[in-house]
C-alpha positions as CSV (number, residue, x, y, z in Angstrom):
1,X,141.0,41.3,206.9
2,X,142.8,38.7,209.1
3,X,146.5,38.2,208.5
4,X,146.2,35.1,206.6
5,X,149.6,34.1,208.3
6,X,147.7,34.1,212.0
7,X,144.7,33.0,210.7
8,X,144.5,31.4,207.0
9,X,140.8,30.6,207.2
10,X,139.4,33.8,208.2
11,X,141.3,35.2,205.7
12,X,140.0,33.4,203.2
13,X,136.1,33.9,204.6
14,X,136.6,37.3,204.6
15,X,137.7,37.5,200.9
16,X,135.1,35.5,199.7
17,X,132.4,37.7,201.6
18,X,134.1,40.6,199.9
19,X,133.1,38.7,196.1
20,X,129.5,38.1,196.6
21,X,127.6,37.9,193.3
22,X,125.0,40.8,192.9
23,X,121.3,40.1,191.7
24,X,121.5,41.2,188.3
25,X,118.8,43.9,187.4
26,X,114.9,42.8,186.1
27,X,114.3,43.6,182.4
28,X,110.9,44.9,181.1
29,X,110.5,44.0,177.5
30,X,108.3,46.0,175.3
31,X,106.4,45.4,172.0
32,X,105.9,48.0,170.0
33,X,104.5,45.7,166.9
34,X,107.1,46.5,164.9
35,X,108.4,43.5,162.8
36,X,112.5,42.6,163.7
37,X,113.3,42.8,159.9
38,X,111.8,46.1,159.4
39,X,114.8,47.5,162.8
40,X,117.2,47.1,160.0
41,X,115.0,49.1,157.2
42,X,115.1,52.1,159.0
43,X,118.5,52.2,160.1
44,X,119.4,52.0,157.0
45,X,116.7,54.7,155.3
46,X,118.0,56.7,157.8
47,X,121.6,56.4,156.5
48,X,120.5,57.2,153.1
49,X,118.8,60.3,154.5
50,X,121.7,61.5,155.9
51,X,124.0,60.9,152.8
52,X,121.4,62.3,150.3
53,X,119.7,64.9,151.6
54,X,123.4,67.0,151.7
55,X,123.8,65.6,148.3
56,X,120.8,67.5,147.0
57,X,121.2,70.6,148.6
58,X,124.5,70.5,146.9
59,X,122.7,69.7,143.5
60,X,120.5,72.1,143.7
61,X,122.6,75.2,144.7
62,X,125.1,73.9,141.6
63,X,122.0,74.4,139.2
64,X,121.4,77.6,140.3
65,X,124.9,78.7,140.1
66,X,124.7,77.3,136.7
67,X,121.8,79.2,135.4
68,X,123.0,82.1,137.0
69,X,126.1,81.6,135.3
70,X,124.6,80.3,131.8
71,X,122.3,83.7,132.2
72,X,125.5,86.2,132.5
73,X,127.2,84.3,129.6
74,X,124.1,84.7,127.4
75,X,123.6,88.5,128.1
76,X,126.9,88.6,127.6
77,X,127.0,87.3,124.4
78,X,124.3,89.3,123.9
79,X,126.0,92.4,123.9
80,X,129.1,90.9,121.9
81,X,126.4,90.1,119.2
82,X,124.9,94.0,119.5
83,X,128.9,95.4,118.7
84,X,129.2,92.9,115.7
85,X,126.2,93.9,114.3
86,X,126.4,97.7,114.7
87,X,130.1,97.4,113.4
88,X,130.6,100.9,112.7
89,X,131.3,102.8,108.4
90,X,134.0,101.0,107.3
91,X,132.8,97.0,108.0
92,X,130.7,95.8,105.5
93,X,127.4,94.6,106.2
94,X,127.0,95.7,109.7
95,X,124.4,98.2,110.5
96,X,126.5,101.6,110.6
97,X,128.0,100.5,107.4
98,X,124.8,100.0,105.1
99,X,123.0,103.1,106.6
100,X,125.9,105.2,105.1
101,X,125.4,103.3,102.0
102,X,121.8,103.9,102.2
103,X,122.1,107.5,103.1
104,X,124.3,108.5,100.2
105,X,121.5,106.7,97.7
106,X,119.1,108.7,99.3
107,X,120.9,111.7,98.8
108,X,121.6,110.6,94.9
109,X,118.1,110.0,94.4
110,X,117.0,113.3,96.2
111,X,119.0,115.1,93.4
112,X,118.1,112.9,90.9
113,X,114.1,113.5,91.4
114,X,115.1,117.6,92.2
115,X,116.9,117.8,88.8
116,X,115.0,116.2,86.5
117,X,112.2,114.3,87.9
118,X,113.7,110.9,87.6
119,X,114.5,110.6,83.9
120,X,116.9,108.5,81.9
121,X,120.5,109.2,83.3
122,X,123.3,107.3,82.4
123,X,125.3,108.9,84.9
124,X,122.4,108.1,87.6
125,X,122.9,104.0,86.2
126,X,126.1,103.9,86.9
127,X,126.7,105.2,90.8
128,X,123.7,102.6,91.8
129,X,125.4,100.1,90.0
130,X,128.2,101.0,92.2
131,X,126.0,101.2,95.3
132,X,124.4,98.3,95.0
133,X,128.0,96.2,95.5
134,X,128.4,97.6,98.3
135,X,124.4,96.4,99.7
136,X,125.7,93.3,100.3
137,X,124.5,91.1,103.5
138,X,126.4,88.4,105.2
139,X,123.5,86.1,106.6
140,X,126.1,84.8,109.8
141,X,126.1,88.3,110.9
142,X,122.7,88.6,110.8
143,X,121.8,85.0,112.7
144,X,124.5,85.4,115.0
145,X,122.6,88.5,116.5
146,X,119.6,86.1,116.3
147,X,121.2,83.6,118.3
148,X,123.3,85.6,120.6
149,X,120.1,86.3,123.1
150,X,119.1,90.1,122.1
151,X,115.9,91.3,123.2
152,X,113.2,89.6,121.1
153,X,112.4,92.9,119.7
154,X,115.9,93.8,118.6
155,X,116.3,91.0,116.8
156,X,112.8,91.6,115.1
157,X,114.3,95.0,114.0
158,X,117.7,93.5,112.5
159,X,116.1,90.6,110.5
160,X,113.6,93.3,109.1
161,X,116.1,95.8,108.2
162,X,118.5,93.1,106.6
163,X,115.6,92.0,104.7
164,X,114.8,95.9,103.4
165,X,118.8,96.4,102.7
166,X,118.4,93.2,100.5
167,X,115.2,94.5,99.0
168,X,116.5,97.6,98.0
169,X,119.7,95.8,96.3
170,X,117.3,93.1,94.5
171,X,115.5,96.4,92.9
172,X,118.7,98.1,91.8
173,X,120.1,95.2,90.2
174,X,116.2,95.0,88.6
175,X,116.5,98.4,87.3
176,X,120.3,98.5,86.1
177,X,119.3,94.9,84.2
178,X,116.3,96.5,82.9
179,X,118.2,100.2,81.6
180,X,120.3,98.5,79.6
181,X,117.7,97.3,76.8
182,X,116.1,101.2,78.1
183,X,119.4,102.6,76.9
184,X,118.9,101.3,73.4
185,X,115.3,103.2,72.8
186,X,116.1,106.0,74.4
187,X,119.2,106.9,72.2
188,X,117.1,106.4,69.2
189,X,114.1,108.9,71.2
190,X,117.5,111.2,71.9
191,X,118.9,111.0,68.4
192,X,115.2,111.8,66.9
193,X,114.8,115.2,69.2
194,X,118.8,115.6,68.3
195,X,117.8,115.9,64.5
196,X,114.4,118.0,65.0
197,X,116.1,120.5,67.5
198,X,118.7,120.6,64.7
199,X,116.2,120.9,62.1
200,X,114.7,124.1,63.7
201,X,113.5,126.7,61.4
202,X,114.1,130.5,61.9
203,X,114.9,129.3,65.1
204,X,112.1,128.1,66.0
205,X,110.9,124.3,66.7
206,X,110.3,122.1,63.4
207,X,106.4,122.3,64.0
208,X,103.9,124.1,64.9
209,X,100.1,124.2,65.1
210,X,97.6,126.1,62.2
211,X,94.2,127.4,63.2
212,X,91.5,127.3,61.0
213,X,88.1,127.9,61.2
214,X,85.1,127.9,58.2
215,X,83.9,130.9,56.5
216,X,82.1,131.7,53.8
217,X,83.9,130.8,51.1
218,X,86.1,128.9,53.2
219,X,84.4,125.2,54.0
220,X,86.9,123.8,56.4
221,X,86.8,121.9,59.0
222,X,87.0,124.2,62.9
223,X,90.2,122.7,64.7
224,X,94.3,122.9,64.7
225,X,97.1,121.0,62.6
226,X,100.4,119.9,63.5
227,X,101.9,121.0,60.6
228,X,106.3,121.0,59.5
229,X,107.6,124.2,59.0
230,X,110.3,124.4,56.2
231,X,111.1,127.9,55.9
232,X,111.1,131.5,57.0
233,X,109.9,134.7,55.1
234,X,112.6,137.8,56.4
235,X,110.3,140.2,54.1
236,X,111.3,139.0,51.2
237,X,108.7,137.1,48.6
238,X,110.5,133.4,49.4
239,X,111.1,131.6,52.1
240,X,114.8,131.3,53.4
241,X,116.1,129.1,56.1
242,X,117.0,131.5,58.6
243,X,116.6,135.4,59.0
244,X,120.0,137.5,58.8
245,X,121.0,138.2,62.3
246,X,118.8,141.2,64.0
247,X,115.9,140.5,61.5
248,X,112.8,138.1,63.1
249,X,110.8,136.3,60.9
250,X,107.3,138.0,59.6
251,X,105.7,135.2,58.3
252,X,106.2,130.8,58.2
253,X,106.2,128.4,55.4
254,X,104.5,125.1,56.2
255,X,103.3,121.8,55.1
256,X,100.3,120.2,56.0
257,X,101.7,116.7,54.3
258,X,105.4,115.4,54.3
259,X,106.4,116.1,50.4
260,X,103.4,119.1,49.9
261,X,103.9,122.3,48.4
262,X,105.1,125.0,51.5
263,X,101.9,127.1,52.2
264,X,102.5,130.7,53.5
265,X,101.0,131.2,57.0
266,X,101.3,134.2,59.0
267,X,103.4,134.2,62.8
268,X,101.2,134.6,66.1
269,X,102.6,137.3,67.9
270,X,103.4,136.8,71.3
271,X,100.7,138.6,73.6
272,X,97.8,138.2,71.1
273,X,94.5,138.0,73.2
274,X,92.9,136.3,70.0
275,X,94.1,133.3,67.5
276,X,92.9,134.4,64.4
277,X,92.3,131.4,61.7
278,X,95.2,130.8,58.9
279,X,98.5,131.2,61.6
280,X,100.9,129.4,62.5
281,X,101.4,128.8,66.6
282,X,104.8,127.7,68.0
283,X,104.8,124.3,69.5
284,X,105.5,124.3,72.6
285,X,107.9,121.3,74.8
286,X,105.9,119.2,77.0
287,X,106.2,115.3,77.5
288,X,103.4,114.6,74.4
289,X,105.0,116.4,72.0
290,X,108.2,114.6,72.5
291,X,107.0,111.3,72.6
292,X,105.7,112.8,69.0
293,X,108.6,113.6,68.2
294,X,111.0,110.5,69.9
295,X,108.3,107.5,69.2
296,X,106.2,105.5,71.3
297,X,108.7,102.8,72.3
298,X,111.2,105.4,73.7
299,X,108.9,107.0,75.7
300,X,107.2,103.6,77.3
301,X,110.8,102.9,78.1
302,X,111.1,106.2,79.9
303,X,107.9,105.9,82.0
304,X,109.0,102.5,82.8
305,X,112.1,103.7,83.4
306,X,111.3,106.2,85.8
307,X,109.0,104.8,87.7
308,X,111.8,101.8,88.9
309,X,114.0,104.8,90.4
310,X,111.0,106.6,92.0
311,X,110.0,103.0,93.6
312,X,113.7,102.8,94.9
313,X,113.5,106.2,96.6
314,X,110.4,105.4,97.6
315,X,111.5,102.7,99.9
316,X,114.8,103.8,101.1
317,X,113.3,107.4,101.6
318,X,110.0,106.9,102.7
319,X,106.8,108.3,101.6
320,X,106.1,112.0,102.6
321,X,103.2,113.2,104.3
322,X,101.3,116.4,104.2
323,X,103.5,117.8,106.7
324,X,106.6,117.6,104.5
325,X,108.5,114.8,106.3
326,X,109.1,111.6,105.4
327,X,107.9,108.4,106.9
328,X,108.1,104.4,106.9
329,X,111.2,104.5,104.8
330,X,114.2,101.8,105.2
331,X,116.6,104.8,105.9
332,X,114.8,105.7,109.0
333,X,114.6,102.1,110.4
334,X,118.7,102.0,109.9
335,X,118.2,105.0,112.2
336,X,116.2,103.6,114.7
337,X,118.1,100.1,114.5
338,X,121.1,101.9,114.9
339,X,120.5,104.1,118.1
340,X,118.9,100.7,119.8
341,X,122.2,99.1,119.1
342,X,124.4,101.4,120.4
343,X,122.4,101.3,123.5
344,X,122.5,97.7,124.2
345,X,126.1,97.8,123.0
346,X,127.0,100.3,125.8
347,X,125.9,98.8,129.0
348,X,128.4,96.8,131.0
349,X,128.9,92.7,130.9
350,X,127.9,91.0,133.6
351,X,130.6,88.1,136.2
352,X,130.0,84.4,134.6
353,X,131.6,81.4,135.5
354,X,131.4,80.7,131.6
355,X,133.2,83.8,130.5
């Protein structure tokens, strides 16, 4: 470039050749057929995209953690619900506890039915009045398990066996209700066979049974009497009450009719093969001749009487089969309830967020 003091015009041309405007490049414009408004839609779609899509990614994983976490807390309280209900023999109500009580009732009816076949027993009355306080069931306990997601079957189980426990309580209270109008016949059947027994003659029960048979002077009826004895002959030509002690009786007096004259009738022998007509049989103790001797509404009240115990045992202790064992009782679903418990009870809680 020319020094512009030598030369102020070339200077000048030469800076003005250096600034020479440049064609500016050709532009091809395309349409695509896209309307200009609908530019804008998709840049803005397109920004929703990008702030949603993470948005539900994140949504979704939190649900899952959230079942997950919902899942653990359930089993969990699962398993919380299995150890409440199990309890152990000294909490009330809880499984353990009422299959003691039910065990021990078993056990009292077991001797009860081995002694004496279920009869009247004061003493019997009073212990299941006492067990039967101690059947009681406290309905939270029993929907908690429901509620505290146990296996469907497990909870099944429970409800059934609180149900049987409250069964068995309902029949107890039944039966104590009922023994105490029983208890009222059955002293007056008691204080009946009190005052034969005491009656006895020669030792002997108060009655017996005469044979006799027709012959042919002799136009009786063929058959046997109940008939009261009142006295023993020791030998002697009267009757007495009793024999001196060593001396057995030879011979009985007896009346065919409350009031009659005493009739003379020979003693059976024991090991007679034959029952010759005109003696006098002992009578011997079954259930007819004391519901003779104790009257009919005593003995209704017994039979009713014993067949409310015998259903009890008969539903805690199951019935028993040919093979000698015991089946379908309550007492063996305690068992089986009990054993599932402490199974689910022992296995290990699971990590929640909700714990």
């Amino acid at each position: 470039m020319p020094n512009a003091h030598d030369d102020p015009f070339g200077a000048m041309n030469a800076m003005a050749a250096q600034h020479v405007p440049q064609r500016a490049p050709d532009m091809v414009i395309v349409h695509d057929g896209t309307p200009v408004e609908n530019v804008g839609a998709e840049s803005h779609a397109s920004t929703l995209l990008k702030i949603l899509v993470p948005a539900a990614i994140a949504l979704i994983v939190g649900i899952t953690i959230g079942k997950v976490g919902t899942s653990a807390s359930d089993y969990n309280d699962g398993l919380k619900g299995a150890k409440a209900v199990l309890g152990d023999k000294s909490l009330p109500s809880t499984v353990s506890f009422l299959k003691k009580q039910l065990s021990d009732l078993d056990t009292l009816l077991d001797e009860a039915k081995t002694k004496h076949s279920f009869k009247p027993d004061i003493g019997v009355d009073k212990q299941l009045k006492d067990m039967a306080a101690k059947l009681e069931v406290k309905s939270e306990l029993v929907f908690r398990a429901k509620q505290n997601s146990l296996d469907t079957e497990v909870s099944g189980q429970i409800l059934a066996f609180y149900a049987g426990v409250t069964e068995v309580k309902d029949m107890i209270d039944q039966h104590n209700k009922a023994a105490l109008g029983d208890d009222m016949s059955l002293k007056k059947g008691k204080d009946a066979g009190d005052a034969v027994d005491a009656a006895a003659v020669g030792g002997a029960f108060k009655y017996g049974v005469l044979i006799q048979s027709p012959t042919d002077t002799d136009k009786v009826d063929f058959g046997a009497k109940v008939v009261v004895l009142s006295g023993v002959y020791c030998g002697g030509a009267s009757p007495v009450p009793a024999c001196p002690p060593g001396e057995s009786p030879t011979a009985y007096a007896y009346q065919n009719d409350p009031g009659s004259t005493p009739i003379k009738g020979d003693y059976v022998r024991e090991g007679a093969d034959n029952v010759p007509t005109k003696k006098i049989l002992p009578l011997l103790q079954n259930g007819v001749r004391d519901s003779l001797i104790k009257g009919g509404e005593p003995t209704v009240s017994e039979y009713y009487y014993t067949r409310r115990v015998r259903a009890i045992y008969d539903r805690v202790h199951g019935k028993t089969g040919q093979d000698g064992k015991a089946t379908g009782g309550l007492l063996e679903d305690g068992n089986k309830l009990e054993t599932r418990l402490q199974s689910e009870a022992n296995k290990g809680s699971r990590f929640s967020f909700f714990m």
